[in-house]
C-alpha positions as CSV (number, residue, x, y, z in Angstrom):
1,X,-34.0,-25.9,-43.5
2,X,-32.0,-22.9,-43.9
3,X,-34.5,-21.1,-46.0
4,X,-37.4,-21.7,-43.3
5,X,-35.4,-20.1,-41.1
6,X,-34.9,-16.9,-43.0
7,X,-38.4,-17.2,-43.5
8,X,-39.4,-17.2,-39.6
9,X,-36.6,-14.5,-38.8
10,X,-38.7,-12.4,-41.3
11,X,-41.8,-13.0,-40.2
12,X,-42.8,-10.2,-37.5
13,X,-45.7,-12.4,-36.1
14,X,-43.5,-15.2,-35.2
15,X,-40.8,-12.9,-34.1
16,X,-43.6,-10.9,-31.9
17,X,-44.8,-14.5,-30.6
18,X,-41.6,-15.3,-29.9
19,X,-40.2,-12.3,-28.1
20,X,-43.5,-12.1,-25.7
21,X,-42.8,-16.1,-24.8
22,X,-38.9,-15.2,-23.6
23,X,-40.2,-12.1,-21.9
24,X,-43.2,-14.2,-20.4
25,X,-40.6,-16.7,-18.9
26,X,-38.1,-14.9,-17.5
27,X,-40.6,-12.8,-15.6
28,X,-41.8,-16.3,-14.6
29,X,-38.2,-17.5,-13.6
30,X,-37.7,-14.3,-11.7
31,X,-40.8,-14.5,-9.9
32,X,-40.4,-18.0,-8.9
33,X,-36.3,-18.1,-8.1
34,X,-37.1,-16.4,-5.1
35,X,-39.4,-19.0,-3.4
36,X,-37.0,-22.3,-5.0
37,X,-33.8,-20.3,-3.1
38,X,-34.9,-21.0,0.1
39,X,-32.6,-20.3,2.9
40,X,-29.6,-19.8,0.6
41,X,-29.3,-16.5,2.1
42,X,-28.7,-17.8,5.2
43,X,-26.3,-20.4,3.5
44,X,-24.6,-17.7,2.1
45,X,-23.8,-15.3,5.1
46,X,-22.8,-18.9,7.1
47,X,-20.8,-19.3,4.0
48,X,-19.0,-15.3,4.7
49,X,-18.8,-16.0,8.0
50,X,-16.9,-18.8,7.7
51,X,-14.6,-17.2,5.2
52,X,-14.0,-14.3,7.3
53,X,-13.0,-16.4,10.1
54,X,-10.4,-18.4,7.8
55,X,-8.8,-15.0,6.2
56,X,-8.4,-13.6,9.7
57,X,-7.0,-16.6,10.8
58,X,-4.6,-16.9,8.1
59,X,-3.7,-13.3,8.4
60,X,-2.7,-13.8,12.1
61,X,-0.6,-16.8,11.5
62,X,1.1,-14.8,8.8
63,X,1.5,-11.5,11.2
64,X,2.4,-14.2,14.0
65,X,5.2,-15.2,11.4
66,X,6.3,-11.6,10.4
67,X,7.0,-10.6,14.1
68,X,9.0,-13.7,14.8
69,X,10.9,-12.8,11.3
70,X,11.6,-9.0,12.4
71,X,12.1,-8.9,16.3
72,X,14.1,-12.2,16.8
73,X,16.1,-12.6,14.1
74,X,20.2,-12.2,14.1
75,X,22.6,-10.7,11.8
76,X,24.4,-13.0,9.9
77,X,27.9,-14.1,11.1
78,X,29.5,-12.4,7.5
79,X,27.5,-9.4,7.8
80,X,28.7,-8.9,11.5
81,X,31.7,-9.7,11.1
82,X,32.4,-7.0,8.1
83,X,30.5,-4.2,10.0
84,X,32.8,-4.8,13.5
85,X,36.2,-5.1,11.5
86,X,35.2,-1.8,9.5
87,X,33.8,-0.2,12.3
88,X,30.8,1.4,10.9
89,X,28.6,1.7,13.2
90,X,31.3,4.8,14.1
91,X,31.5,5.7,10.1
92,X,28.2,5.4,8.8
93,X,26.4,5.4,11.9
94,X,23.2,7.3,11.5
95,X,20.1,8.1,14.2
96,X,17.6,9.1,11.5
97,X,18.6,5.5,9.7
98,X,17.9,3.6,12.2
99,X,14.6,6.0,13.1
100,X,13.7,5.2,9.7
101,X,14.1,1.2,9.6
102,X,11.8,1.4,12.7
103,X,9.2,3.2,10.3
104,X,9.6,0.5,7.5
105,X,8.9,-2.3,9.7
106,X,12.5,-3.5,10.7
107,X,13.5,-3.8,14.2
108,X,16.2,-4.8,16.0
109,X,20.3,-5.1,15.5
110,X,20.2,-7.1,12.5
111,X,18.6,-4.8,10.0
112,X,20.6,-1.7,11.2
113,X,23.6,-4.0,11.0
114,X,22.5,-5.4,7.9
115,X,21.9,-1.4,6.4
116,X,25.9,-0.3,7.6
117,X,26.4,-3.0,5.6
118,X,24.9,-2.6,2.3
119,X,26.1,1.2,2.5
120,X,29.3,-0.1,2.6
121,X,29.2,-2.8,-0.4
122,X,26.8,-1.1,-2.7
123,X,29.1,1.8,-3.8
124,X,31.9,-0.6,-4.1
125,X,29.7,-3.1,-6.3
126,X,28.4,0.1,-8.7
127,X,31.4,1.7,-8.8
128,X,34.1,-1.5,-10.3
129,X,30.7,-2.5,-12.4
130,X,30.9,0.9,-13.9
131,X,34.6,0.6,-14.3
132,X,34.0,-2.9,-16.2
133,X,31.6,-1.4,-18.4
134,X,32.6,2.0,-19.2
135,X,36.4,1.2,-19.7
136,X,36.4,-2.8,-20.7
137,X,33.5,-3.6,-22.2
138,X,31.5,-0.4,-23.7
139,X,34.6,1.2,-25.5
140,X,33.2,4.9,-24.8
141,X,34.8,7.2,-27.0
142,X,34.5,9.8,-24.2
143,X,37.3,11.4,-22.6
144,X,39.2,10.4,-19.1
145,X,37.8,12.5,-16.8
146,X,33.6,12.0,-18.4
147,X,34.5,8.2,-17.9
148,X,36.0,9.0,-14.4
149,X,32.7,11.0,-13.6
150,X,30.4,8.3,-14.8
151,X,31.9,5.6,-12.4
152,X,31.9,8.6,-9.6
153,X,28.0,9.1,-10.1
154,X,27.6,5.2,-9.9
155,X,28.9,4.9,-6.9
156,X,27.1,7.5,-5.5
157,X,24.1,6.2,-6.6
158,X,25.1,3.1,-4.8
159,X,25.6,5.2,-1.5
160,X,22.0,6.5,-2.1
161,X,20.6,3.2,-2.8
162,X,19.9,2.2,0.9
163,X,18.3,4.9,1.7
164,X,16.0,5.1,-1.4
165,X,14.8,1.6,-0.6
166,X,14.1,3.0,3.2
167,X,12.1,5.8,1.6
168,X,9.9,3.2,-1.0
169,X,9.0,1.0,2.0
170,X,8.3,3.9,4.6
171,X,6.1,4.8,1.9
172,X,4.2,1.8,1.1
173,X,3.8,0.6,4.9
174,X,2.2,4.4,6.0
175,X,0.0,3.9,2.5
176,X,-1.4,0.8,4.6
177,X,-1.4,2.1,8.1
178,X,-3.2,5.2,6.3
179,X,-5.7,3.3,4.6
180,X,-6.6,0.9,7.6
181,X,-6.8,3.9,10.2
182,X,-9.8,5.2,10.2
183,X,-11.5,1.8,10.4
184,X,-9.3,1.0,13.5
185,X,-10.3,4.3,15.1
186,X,-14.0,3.1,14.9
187,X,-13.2,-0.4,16.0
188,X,-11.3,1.2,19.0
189,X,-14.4,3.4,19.4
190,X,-16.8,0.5,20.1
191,X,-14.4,-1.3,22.2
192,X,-13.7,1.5,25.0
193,X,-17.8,2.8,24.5
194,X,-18.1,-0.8,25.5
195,X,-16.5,-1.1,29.0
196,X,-12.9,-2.4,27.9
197,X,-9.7,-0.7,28.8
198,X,-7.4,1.2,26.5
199,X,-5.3,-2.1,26.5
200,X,-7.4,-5.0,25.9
201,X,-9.1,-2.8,23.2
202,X,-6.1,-2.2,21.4
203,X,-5.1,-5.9,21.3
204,X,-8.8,-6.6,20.0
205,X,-8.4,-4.0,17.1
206,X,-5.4,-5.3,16.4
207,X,-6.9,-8.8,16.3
208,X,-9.4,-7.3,14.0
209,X,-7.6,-5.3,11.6
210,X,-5.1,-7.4,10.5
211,X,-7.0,-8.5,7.6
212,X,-6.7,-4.9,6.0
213,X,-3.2,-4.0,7.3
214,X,-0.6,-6.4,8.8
215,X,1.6,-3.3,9.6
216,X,-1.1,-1.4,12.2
217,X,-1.9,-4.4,13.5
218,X,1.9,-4.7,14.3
219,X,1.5,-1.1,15.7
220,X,-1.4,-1.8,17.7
221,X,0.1,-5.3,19.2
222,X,3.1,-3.5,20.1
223,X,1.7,-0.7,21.7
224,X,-0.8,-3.2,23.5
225,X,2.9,-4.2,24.9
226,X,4.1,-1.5,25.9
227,X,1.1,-0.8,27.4
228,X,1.9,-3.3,29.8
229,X,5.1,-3.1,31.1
230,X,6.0,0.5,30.6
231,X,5.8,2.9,33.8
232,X,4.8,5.7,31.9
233,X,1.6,5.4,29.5
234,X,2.8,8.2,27.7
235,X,6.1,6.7,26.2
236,X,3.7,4.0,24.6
237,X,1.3,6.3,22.5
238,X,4.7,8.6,21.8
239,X,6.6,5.6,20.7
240,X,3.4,4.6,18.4
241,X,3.3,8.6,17.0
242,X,7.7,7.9,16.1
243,X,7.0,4.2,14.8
244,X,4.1,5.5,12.3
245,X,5.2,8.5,11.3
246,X,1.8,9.9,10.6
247,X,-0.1,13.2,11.4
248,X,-3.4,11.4,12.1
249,X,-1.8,8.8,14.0
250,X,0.3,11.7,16.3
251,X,-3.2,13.4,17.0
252,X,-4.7,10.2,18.0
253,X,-1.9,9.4,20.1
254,X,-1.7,13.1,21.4
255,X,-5.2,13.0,22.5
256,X,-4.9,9.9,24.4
257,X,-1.9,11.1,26.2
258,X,-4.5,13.9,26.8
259,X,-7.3,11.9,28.1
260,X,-4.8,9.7,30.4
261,X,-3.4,13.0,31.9
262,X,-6.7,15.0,32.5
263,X,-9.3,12.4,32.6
264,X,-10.9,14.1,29.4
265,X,-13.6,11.7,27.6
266,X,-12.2,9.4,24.7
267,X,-14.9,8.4,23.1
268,X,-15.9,12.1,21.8
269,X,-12.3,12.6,20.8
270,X,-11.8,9.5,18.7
271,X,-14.9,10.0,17.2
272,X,-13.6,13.4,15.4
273,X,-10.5,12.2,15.1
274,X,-11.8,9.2,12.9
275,X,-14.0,11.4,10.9
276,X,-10.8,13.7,10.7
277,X,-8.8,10.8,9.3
278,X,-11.6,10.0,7.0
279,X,-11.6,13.7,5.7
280,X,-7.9,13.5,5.1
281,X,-8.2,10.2,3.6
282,X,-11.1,11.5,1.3
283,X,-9.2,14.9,0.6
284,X,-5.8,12.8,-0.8
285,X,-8.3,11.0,-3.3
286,X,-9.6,14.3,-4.2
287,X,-5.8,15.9,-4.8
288,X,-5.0,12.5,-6.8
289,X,-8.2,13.0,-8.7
290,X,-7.3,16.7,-9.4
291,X,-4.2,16.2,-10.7
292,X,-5.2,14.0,-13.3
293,X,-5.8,16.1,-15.9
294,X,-2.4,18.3,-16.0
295,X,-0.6,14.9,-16.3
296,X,-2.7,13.5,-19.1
297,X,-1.7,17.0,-21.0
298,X,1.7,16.1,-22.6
299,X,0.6,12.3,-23.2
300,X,-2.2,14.0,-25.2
301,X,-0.3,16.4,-26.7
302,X,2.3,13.5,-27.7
303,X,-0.1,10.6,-28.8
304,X,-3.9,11.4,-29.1
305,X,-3.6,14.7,-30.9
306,X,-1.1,13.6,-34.3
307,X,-3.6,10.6,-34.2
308,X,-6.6,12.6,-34.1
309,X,-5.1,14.8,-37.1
310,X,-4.3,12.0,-39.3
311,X,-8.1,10.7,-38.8
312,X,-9.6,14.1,-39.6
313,X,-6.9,15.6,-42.1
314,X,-5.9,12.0,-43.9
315,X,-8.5,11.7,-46.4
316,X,-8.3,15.4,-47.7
317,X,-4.6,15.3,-47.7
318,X,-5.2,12.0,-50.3
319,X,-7.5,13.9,-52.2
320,X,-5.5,17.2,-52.8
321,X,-2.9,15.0,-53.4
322,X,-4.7,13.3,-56.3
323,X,-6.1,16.5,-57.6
324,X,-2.5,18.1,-57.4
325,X,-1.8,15.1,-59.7
């Protein structure tokens, strides 16, 4: 059996045959599939459709969830109670901190309280663990004042500590607000080109972006808010500009303080401002993509090249050394 079929894989006018009947039916197959699929298209866009609806619903119970987690919950009765015995909301108080938490998504007393506190107990924490270790358990053979500086530097670091995780999330929440933007700036487009006033089309944009960022939908639902019980319109789109943190979001917000004042157009402004915020999104993938190369340098340098050396250089290297021999 085995021999006739090393006999047919060598023959080139079964092989021939046999190539030209695979080719002849999967023309056939492709031909057909089209008129055996039916309305599967159709199936398959109700099937989208129907998908799209569930992860926008999902996301919205989730972002209904999130703001019920950051604007109505309380400080814990420990936490309290240490800040107000301490008093440090008149030690460690800070503006920009509490500016800052705003930006990363936390609201309200308890995360500022919460903050005062872990300034307070993180050095503590870092510094006796770096007196157990340096002085109990490592044995350094360094002198006094090195050891003394060591536990000094881990405390600081733990006074730092706070405000590095501030920075992290500030960072990863304007990633997704800077993202999402320019798509919300379109979607706002269409609603006020529509008919729909400023407020009813940011609480639809918010409604429709969530499923690409929870935090400007957040934005958008609070400014849709303060859109409504605030005398002054302006405060609203300023509070939005402080909350982001953003340069594209401050010229949106700065030309629709704009348009409210001097009954300019919108639409024409948030048109070039979402192809602006499209340029600048395009322009950051450009600068990532540029700076590519100087950072591969020294991992070449360190682990392609010797490789690369070995390849080319290894053989002769063998061979002198077996003539040298």
């Amino acid at each position: 059996m085995i021999d006739f079929l090393v006999t047919k894989l060598h023959d080139a006018h079964f092989m021939t045959m046999l190539l030209a009947a695979i080719a002849v039916s999967a023309t056939a197959y492709t031909l057909i599939l089209p008129l055996l699929a039916g309305e599967s298209l159709d199936k398959r866009m109700k099937a989208v459709a129907s998908e799209r609806e569930r992860i926008r619903a999902r996301e919205r119970e989730r972002l209904s969830r999130t703001e019920k987690v950051s604007l109505r919950q309380t400080p814990k009765q420990l936490v309290s109670k240490v800040v107000e015995d301490f008093n440090l909301t008149k030690w460690l108080a800070q503006e920009a901190a509490r500016e800052k938490l705003i930006m990363a998504g936390y609201r309200g007393q308890a995360p500022y309280v919460t903050f005062l506190f872990a300034r307070m107990v993180t050095p503590i924490v870092l510094f006796l663990g770096a007196v157990l270790y340096v002085f109990v358990i490592s044995h350094l053979e360094k002198s006094i004042p090195v050891k003394i500086g060591i536990c000094l530097a881990a405390a600081f670091l733990g006074l730092q500590a706070p405000m590095l995780f501030l920075k992290n999330a500030i960072s990863k929440r304007q990633l997704s607000i800077r993202r999402a933007f320019p798509d919300a700036l379109d979607l706002l487009l269409i609603c006020i080109e529509s008919g729909m006033s400023i407020e009813i089309a940011f609480r639809r944009v918010s409604v429709e972006i969530v499923s690409q960022s929870i935090a400007l939908s957040e934005e958008f639902t609070l400014t849709t808010a303060e859109l409504s019980y605030l005398q002054d319109r302006k405060v609203a789109y300023e509070n939005l500009a402080k909350r982001t943190g953003l340069e594209g979001v401050k010229s949106v917000c700065l030309a629709l303080m704009q348009s409210e004042r001097y009954g300019t157009p919108l639409g024409q402004s948030l048109r070039v401002m979402a192809q602006e915020n499209r340029d600048m999104r395009m322009n950051e993938a450009e600068k990532k993509a540029a700076a590519l190369p100087p950072k591969l340098t020294v991992p070449m340098i360190l682990f392609f090249l010797p490789v690369l050396f070995i390849v080319i250089l290894g053989p002769t290297g063998i061979k002198v050394a077996a003539m040298m021999k």
